[in-house]
Z-matrix of the N, CA and C atoms (Angstrom, degrees):
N
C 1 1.449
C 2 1.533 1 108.79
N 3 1.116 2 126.11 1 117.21
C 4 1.378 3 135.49 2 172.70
C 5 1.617 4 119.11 3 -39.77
N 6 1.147 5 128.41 4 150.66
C 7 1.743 6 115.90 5 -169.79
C 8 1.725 7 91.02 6 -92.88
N 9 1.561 8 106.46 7 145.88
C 10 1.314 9 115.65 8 -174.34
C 11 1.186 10 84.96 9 -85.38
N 12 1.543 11 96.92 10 173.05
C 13 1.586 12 127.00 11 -174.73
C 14 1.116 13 109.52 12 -85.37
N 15 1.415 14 140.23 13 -5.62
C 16 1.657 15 131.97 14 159.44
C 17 1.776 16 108.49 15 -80.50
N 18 1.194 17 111.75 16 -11.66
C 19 1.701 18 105.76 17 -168.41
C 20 1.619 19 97.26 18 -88.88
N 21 1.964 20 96.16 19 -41.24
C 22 1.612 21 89.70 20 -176.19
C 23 1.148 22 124.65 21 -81.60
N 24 1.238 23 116.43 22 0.80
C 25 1.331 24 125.88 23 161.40
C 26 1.800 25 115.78 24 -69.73
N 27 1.382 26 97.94 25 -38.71
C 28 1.555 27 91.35 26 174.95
C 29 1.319 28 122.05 27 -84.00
N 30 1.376 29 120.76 28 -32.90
C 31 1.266 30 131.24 29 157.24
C 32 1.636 31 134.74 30 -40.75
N 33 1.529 32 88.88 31 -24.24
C 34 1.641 33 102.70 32 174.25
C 35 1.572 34 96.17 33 -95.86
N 36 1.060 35 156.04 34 -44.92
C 37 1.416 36 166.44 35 -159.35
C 38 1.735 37 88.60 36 -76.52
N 39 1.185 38 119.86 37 -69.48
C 40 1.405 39 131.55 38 165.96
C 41 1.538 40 111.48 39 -42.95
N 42 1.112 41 132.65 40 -88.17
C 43 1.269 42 130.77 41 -166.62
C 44 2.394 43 118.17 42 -63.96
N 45 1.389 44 93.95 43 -40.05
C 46 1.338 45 91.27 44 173.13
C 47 1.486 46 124.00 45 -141.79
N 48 1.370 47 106.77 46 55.94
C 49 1.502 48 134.16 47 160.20
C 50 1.550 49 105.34 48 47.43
N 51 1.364 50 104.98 49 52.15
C 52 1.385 51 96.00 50 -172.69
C 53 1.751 52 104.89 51 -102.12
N 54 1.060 53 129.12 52 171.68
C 55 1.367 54 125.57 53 178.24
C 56 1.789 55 110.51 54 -81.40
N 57 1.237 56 115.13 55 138.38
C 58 1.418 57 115.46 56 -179.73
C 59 1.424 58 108.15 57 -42.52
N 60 1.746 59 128.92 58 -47.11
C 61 0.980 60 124.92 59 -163.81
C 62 1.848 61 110.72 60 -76.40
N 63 1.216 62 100.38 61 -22.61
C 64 1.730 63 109.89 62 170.92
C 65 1.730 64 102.65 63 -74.72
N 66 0.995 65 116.04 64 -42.17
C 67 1.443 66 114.23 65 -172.58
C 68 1.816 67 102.34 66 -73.69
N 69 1.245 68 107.57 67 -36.04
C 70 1.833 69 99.25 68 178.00
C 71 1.491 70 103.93 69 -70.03
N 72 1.297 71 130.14 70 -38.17
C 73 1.104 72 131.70 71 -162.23
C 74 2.344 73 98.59 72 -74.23
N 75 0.983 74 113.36 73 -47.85
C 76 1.004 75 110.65 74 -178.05
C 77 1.879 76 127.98 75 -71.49
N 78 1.879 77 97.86 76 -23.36
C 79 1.471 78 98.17 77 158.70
C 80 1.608 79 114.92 78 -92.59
N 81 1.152 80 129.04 79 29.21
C 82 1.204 81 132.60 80 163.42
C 83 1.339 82 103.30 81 -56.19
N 84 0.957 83 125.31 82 -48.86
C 85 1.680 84 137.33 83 -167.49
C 86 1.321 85 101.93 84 -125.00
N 87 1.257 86 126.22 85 120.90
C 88 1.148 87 129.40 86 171.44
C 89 1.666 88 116.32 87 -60.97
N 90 0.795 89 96.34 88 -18.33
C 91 2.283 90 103.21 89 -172.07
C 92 1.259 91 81.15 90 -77.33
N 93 1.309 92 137.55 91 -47.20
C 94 1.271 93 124.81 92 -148.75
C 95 1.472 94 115.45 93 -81.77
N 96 1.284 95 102.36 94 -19.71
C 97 1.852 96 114.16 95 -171.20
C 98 1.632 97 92.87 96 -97.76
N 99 1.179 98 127.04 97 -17.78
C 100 1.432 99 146.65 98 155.58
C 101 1.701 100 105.07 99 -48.26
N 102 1.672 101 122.53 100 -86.13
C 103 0.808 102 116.65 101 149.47
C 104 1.746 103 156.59 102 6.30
N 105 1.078 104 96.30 103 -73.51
C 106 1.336 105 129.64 104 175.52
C 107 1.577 106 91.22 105 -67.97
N 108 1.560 107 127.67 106 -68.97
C 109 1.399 108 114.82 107 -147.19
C 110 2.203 109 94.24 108 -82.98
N 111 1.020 110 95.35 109 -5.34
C 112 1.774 111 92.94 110 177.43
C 113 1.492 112 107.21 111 -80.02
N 114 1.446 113 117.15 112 -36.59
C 115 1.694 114 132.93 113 170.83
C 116 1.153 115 107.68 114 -76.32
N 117 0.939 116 165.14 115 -10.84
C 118 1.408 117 154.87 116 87.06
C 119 1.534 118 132.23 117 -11.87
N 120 0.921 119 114.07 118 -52.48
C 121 1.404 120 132.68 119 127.02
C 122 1.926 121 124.06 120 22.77
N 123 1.643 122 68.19 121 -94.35
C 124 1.340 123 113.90 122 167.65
C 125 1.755 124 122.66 123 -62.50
N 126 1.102 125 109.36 124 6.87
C 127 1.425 126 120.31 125 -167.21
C 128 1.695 127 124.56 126 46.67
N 129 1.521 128 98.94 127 35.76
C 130 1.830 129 102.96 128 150.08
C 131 1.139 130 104.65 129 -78.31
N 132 1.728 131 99.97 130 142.71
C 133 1.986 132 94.80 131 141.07
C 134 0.950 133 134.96 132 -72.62
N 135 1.577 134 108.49 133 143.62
C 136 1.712 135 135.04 134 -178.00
C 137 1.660 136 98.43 135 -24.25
N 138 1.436 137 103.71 136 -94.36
C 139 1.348 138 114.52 137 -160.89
C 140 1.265 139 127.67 138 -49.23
N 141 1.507 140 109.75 139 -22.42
C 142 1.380 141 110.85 140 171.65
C 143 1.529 142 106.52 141 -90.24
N 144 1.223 143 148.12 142 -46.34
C 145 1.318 144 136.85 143 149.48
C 146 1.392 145 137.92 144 -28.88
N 147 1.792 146 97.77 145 -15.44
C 148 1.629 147 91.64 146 -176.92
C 149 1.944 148 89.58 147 -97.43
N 150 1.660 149 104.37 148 -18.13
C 151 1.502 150 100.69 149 176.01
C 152 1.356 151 136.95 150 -45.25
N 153 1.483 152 86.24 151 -28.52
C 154 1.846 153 99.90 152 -156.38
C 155 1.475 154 81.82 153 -98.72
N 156 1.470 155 120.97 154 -38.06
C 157 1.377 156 108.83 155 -161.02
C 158 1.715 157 108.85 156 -72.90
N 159 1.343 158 106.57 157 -31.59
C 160 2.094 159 104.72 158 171.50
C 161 1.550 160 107.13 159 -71.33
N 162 1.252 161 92.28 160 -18.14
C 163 1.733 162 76.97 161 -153.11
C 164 1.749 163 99.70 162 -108.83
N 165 1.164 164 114.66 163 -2.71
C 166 1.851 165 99.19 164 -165.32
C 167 2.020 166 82.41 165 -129.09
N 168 1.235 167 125.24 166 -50.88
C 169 1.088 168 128.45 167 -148.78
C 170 2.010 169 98.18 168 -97.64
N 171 1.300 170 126.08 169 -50.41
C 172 1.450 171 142.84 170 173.12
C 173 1.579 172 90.49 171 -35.75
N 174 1.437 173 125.62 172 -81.44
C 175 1.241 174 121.89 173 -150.14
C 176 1.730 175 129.17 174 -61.98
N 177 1.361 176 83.12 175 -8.39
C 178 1.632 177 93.35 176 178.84
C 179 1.448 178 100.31 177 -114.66
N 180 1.036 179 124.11 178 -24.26
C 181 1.455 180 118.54 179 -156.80
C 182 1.574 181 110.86 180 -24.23
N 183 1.320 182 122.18 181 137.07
C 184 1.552 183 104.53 182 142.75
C 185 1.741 184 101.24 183 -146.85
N 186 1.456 185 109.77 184 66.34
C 187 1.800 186 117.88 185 157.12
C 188 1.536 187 96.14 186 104.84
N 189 1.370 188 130.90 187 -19.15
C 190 1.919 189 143.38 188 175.39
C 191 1.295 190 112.51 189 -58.69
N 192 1.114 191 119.52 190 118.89
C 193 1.950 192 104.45 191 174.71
C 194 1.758 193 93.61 192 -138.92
N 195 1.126 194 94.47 193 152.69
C 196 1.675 195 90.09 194 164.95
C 197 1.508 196 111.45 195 -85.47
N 198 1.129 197 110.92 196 175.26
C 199 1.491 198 138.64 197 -179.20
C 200 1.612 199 89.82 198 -61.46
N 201 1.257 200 99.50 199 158.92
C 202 2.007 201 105.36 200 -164.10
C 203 1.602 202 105.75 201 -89.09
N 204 1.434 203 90.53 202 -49.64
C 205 1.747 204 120.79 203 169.26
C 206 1.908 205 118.72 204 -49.29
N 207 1.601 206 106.78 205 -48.10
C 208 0.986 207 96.61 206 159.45
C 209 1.763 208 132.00 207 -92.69
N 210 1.289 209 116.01 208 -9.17
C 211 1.517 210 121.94 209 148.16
C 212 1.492 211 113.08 210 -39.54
N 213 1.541 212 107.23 211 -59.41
C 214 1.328 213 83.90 212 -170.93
C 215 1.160 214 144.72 213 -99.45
N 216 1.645 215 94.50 214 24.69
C 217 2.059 216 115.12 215 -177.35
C 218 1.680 217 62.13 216 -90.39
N 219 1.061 218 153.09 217 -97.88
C 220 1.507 219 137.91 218 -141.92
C 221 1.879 220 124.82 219 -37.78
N 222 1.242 221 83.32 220 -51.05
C 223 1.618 222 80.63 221 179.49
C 224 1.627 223 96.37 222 -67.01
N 225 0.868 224 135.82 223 -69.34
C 226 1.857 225 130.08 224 -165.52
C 227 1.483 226 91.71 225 -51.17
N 228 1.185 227 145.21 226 -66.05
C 229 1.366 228 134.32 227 -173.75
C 230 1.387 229 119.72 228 -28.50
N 231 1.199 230 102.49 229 -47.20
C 232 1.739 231 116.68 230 161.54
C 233 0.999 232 133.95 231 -73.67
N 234 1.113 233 129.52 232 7.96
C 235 1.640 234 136.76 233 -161.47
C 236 1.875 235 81.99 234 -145.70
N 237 1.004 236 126.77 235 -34.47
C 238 1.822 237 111.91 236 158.89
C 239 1.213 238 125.19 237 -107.04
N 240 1.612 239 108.58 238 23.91
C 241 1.818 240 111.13 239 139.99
C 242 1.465 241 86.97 240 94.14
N 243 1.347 242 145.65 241 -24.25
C 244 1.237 243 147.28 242 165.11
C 245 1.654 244 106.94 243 -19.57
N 246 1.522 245 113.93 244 -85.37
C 247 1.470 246 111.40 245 160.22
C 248 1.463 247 132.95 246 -94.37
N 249 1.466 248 113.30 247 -172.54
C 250 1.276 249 96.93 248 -165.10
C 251 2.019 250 88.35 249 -116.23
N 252 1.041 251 116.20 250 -169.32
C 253 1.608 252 120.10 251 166.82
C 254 1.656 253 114.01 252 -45.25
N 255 1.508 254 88.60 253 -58.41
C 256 1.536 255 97.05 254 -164.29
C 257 1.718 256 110.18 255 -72.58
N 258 1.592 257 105.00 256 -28.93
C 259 1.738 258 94.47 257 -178.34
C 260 2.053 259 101.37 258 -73.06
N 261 1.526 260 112.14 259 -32.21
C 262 1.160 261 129.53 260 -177.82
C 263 2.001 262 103.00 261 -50.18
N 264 1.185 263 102.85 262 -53.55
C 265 1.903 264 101.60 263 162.00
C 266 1.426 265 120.26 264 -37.93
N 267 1.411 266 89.30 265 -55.23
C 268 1.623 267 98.94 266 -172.12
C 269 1.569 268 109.47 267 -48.07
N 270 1.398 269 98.16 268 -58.24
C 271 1.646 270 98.08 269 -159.30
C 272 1.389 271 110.70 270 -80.07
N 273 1.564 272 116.58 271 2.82
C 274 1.318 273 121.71 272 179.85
C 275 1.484 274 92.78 273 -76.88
N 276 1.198 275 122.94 274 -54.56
C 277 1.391 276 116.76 275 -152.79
C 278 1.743 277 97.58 276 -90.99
N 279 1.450 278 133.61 277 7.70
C 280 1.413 279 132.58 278 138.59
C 281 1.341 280 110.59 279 -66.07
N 282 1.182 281 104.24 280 -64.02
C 283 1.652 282 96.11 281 175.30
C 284 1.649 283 125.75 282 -47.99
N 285 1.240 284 115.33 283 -14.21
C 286 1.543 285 99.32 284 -174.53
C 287 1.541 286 93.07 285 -118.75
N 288 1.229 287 116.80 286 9.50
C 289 1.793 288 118.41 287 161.22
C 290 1.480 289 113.95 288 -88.43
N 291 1.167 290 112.65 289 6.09
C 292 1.600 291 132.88 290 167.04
C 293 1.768 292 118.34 291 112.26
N 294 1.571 293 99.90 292 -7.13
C 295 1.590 294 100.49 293 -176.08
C 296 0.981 295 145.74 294 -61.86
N 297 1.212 296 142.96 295 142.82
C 298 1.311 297 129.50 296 -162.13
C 299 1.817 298 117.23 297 -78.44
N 300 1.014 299 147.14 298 -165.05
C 301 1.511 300 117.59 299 -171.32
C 302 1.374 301 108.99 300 -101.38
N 303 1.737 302 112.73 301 -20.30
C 304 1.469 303 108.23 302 -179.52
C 305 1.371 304 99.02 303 -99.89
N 306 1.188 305 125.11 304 16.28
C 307 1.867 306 107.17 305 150.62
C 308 1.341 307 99.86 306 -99.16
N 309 1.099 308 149.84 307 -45.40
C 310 1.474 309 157.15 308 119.52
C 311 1.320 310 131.73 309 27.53
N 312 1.323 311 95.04 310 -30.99
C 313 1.468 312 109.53 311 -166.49
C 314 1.521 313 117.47 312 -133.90
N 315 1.304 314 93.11 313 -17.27
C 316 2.022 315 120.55 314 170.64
C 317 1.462 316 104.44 315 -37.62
N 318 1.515 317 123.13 316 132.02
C 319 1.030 318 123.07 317 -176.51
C 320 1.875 319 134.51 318 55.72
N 321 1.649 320 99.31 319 11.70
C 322 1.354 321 69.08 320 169.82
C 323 1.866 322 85.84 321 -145.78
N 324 1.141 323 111.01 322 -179.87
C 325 1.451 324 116.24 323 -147.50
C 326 1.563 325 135.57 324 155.92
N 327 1.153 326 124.64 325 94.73
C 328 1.608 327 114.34 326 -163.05
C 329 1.541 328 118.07 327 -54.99
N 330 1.030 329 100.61 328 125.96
C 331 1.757 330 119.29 329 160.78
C 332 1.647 331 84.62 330 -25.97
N 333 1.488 332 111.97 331 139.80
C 334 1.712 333 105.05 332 147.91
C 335 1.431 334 108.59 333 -156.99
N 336 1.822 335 110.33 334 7.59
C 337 1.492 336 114.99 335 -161.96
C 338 1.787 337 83.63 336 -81.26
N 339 1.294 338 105.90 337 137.24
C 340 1.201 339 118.79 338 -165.77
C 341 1.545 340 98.29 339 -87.98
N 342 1.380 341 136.19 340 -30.57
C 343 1.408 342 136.97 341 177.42
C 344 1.839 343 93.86 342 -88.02
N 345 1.075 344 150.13 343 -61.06
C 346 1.702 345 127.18 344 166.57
C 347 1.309 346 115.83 345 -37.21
N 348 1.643 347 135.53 346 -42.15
C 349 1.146 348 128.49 347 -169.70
C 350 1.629 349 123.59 348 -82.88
N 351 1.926 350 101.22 349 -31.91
C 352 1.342 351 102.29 350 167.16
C 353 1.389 352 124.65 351 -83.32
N 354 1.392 353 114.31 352 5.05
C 355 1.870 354 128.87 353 163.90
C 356 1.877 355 86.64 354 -68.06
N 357 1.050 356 140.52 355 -18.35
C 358 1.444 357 131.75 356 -134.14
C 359 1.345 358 86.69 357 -119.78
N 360 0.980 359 107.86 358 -45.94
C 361 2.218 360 120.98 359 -169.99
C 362 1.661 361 98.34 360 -66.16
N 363 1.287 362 109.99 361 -47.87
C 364 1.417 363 117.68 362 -165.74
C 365 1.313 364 107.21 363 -62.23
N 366 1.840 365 131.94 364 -43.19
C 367 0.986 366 151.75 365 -156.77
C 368 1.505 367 105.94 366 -73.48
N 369 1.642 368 113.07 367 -53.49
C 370 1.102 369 134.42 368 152.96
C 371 1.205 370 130.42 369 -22.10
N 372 1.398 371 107.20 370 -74.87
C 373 1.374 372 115.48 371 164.16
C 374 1.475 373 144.40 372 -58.59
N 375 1.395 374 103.26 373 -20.37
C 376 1.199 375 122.89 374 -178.75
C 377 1.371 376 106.36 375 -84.52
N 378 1.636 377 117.14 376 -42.55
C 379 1.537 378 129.60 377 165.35
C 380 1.386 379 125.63 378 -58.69
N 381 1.325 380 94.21 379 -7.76
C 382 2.176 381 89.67 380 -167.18
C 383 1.229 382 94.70 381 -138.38
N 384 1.423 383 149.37 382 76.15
C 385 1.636 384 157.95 383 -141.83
C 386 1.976 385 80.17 384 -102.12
N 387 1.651 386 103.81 385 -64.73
C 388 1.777 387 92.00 386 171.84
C 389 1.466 388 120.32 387 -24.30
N 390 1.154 389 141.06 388 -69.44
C 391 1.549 390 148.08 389 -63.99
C 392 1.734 391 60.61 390 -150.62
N 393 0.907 392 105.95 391 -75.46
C 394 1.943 393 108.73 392 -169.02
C 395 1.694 394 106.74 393 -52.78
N 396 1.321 395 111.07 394 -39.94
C 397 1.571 396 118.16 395 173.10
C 398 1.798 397 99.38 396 -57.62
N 399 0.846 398 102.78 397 -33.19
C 400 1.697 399 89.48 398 -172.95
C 401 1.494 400 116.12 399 -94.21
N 402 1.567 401 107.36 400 -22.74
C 403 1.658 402 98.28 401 150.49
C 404 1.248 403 127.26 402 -52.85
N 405 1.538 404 107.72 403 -49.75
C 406 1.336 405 115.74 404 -175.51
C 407 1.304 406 123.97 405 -37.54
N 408 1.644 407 110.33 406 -41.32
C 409 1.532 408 132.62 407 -164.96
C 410 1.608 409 98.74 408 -86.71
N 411 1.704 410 112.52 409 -31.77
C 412 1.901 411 104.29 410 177.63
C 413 1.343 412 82.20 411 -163.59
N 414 2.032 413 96.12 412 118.91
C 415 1.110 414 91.02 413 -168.95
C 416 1.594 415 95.76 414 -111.73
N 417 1.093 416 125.24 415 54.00
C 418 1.770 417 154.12 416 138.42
C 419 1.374 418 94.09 417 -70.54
N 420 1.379 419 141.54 418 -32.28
C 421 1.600 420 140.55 419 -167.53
C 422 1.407 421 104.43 420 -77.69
N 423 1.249 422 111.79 421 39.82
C 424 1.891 423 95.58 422 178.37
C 425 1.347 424 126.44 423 -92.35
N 426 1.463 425 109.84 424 -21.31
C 427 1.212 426 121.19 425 -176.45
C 428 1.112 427 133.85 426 -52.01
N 429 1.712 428 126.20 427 -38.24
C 430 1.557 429 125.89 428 149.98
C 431 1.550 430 120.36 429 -50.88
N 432 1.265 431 117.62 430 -20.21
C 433 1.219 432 115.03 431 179.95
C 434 1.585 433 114.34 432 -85.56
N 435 1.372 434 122.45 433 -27.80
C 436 1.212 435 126.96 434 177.12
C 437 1.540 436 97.08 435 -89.59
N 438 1.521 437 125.54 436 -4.54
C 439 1.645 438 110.11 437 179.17
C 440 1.615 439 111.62 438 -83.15
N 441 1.308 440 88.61 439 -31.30
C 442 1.845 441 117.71 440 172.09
C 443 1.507 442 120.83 441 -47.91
N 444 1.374 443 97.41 442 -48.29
C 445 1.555 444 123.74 443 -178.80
C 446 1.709 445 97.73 444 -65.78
N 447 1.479 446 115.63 445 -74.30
C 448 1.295 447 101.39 446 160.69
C 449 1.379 448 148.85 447 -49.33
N 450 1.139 449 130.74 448 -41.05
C 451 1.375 450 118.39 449 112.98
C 452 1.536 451 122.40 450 30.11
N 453 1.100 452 87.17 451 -106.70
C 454 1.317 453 118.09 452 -167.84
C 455 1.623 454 122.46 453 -55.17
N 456 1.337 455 130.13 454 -16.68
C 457 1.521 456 152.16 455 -119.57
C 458 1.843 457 77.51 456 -163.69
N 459 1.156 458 122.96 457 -11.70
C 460 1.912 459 108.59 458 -176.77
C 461 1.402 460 104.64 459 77.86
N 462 1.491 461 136.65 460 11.89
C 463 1.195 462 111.97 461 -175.78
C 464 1.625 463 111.39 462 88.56
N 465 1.655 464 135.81 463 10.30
C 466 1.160 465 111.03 464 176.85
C 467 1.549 466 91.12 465 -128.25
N 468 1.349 467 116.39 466 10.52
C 469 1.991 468 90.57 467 172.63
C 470 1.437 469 102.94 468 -78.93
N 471 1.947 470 95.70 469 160.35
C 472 1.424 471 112.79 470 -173.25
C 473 1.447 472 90.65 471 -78.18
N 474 1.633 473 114.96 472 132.35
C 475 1.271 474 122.26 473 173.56
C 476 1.271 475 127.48 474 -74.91
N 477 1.674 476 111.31 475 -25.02
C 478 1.439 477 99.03 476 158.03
C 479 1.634 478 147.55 477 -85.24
N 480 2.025 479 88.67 478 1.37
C 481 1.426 480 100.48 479 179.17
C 482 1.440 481 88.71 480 -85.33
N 483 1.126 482 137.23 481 -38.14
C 484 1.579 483 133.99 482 -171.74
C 485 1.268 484 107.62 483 -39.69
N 486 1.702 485 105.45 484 -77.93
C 487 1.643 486 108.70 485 171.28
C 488 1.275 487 136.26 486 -23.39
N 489 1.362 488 103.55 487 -37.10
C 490 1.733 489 117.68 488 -159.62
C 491 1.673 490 74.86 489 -79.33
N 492 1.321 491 126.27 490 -43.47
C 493 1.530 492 109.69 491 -163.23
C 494 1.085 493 129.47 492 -73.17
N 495 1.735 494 97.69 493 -38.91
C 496 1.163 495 96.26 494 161.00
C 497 1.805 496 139.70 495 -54.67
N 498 0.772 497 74.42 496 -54.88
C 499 2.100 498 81.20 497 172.27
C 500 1.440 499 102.24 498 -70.74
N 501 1.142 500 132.94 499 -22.41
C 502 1.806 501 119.43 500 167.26
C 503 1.436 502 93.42 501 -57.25
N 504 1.439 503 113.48 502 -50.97
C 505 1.220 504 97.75 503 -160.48
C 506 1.718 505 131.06 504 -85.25
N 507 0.885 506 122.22 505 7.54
C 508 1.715 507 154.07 506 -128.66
C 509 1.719 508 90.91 507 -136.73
N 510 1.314 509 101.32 508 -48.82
C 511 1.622 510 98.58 509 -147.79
C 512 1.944 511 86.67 510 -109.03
N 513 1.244 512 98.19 511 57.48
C 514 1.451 513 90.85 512 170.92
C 515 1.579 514 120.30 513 -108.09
């Protein structure tokens, strides 16, 4: 007899600390609590796997899932700064167009080499003398400067290695 959907609901709450309301939401559909426990599996973490799975894959669903294996080179990719949200979209919706994760994932990838990215900070800074004047004055003002940085990098530096550089470098 197949396990009903109130046990696997507790079983997920039970076994990988998920919140009751994440665990109802994911036995809604059995593929999906399917899913989830194959990406896990796979050695993602729980909570961030059940994230992507309510929140990127749930709202559209209609019966499509990616491969479990390649779910979860995505979710860990993201959870070790590899991608960012938005490249993480991308390859979600490669992955459920049938791709495998390293065609999937080809070409995109956060900046994180810390000597390429601080060639990028420097450039920045040197270009926007305003933009740094107004950190100076509140330096809560960083955020155009790290939008800049991205920017600048096409959209793939890691934004929180940016920051850190920026204010290393700012706050000297």
């Amino acid at each position: 007899m197949p396990e009903l959907p109130a046990a696997r609901r507790a079983r997920l709450v039970a076994r990988h600390g998920l919140s009751a309301y994440d665990a109802a939401l994911l036995t809604a559909e059995a593929e999906l609590a399917t899913l989830f426990e194959q990406v896990v599996g796979h050695g993602a973490e729980a909570k961030p796997a059940a994230n992507w799975i309510i929140g990127e894959i749930l709202p559209a669903y209609a019966g499509s899932l990616p491969a479990a294996g390649g779910f979860a080179a995505l979710v860990k990719g993201i959870a070790a700064g590899t991608f960012n949200r938005e490249q993480g979209r991308t390859i979600l919706g490669r992955l459920l167009d049938g791709a495998g994760f390293e065609e999937a994932s080809a070409g995109l990838s956060q900046l994180s080499d810390q000597g390429e990215l601080a060639a990028i900070v420097d450039r920045v800074l040197v270009e926007n003398p305003k933009i740094v004047a107004d950190y100076r004055a509140n330096p809560s003002a960083i955020g155009p400067l790290v939008g800049l940085v991205m920017k600048a990098s096409g959209g793939t530096a890691n934004p929180g290695l940016a920051r850190e550089l920026l204010k290393d470098r700012l706050d000297r």
